[in-house]
C-alpha positions in Angstrom: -22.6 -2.2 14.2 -22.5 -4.4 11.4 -21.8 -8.3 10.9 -19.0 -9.1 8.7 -17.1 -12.0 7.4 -13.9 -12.2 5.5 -12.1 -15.3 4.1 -8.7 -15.1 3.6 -6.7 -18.1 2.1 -4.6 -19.8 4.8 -4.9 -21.1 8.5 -4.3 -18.0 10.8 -3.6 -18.8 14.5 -5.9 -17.8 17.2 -3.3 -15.1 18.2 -4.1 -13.2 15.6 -8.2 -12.6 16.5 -7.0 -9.8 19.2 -4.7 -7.9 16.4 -8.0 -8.1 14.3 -10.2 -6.5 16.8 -11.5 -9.3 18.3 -12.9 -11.2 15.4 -13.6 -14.9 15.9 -11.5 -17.3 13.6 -12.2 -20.1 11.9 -10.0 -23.0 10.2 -12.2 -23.9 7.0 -11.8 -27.4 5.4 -10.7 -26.0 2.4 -7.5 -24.6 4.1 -8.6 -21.2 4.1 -9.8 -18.9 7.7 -12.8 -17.3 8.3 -12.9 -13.8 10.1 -16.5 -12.9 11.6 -17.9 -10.7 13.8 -19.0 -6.8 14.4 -17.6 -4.4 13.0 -18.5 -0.5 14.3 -18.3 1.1 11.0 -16.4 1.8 7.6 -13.5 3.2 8.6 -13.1 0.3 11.0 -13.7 -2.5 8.3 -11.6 -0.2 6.5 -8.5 -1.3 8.9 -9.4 -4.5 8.9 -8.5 -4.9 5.4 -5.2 -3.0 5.7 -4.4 -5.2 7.9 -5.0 -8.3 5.6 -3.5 -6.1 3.3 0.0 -5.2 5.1 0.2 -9.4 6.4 0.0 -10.2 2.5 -2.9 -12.4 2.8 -4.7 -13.4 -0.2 -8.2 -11.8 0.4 -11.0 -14.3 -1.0 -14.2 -12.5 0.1 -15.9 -9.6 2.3 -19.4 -10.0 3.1 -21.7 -8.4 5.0 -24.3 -10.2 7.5 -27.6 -9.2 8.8 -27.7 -9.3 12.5 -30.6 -11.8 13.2 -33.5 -9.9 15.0 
C-alpha cells in the first residue's frame, strides 16, 4: 500500500475520515484539511478523489509518501 496525502481547502469534520476510508484528518492553520494515510492501490485513490470530487471540494494537492523503512 501506498502513503498518501491530500489537502483540500476547508475544515472537514472528523465524521467524514470513515466515508474516506479511514484516512486521518487534519485541521491546517491555513484553514485548509489534510487527508493521510494508506491507500491499497489506484483504483482506490481513484475513489478517493471522486469523492472530493462529488462533495465539491477544492482539491489543492495529491502527494504520494514513502513509507519510512
Amino acid at each position: 500500500m501506498a502513503m498518501y496525502e491530500i489537502r483540500v481547502k476547508g475544515h472537514l469534520d472528523q465524521r467524514w475520515s470513515a466515508w474516506f476510508d479511514g484516512l486521518r484528518l487534519t485541521h491546517l492553520a491555513d484553514g485548509d484539511t489534510l487527508l493521510a494515510g494508506s491507500v491499497v492501490d489506484q483504483a482506490a485513490l481513484h475513489t478517493l478523489l471522486s469523492k472530493i470530487y462529488n462533495l465539491n471540494l477544492i482539491l489543492i494537492s495529491v502527494a504520494r509518501k514513502e513509507e519510512p523503512r
